[in-house]
N, C-alpha and C positions, 0 to 999 in steps of 0.2 A: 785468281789466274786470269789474264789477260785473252780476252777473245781473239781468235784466230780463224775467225769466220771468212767465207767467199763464197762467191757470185759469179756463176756462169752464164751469161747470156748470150743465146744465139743471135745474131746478128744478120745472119744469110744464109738461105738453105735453102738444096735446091732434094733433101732426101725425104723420103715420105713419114722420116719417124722424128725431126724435128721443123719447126717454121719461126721465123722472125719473133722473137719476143720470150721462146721459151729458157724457162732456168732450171740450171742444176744447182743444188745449194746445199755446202758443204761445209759442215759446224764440225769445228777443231779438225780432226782427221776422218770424220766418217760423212760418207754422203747424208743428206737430212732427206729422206725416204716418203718424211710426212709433207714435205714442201714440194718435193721435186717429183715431176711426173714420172718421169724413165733417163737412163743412162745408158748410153750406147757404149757398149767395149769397145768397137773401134773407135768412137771419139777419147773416150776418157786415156788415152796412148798421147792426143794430141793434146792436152792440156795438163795433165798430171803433175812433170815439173814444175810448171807453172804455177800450180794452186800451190804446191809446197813453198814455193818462193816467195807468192803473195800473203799466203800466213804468217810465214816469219817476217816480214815487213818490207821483203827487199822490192824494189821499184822497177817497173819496166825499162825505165833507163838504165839503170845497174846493170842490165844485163844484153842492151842492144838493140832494145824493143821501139824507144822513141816514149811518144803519153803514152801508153797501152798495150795492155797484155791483149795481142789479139793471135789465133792459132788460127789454123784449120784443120779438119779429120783428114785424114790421109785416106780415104776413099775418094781416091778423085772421078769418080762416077757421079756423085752423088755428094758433092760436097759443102760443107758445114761450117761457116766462121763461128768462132766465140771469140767474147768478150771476156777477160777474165779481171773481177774487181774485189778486192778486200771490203769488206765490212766494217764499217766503225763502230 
């Protein structure tokens, strides 16, 4: 079976639960719990499609994005870019 791995990294953050560098990292369909520090529910709303699209191989272009899946958390207090990248 063909890996369907990704890569969440923050990129910008101005919330106290992530900072510049941290990843979510998400083997097949399930978050990897042993890699990944924490997962914020409001963030994972803002990237969610995305991870599904990246799995299945589609490109940030495909869908309007330009190079790169990049999101941010809809807490606009406090808020969070990611980067979202497939695994090879």
């Amino acid at each position: 079976m063909k890996s369907e791995n990704v890569v969440i990294e923050v990129l910008e953050s101005k919330c106290d639960h992530y900072k510049p560098g941290d990843k979510i990292y998400i083997k097949d369909a399930l978050i990897d719990m042993e890699k990944t520090k924490k997962v914020c529910v409001m963030a994972l709303q803002s990237f969610f499609p995305f991870v599904f699209a990246a799995r299945k191989g589609v490109t940030p272009q495909q869908v309007g994005f330009g190079d790169k899946f990049i999101v941010q958390c809809p807490d606009y207090c406090e808020p969070v870019v990611f980067e979202i990248k497939k695994e090879d």
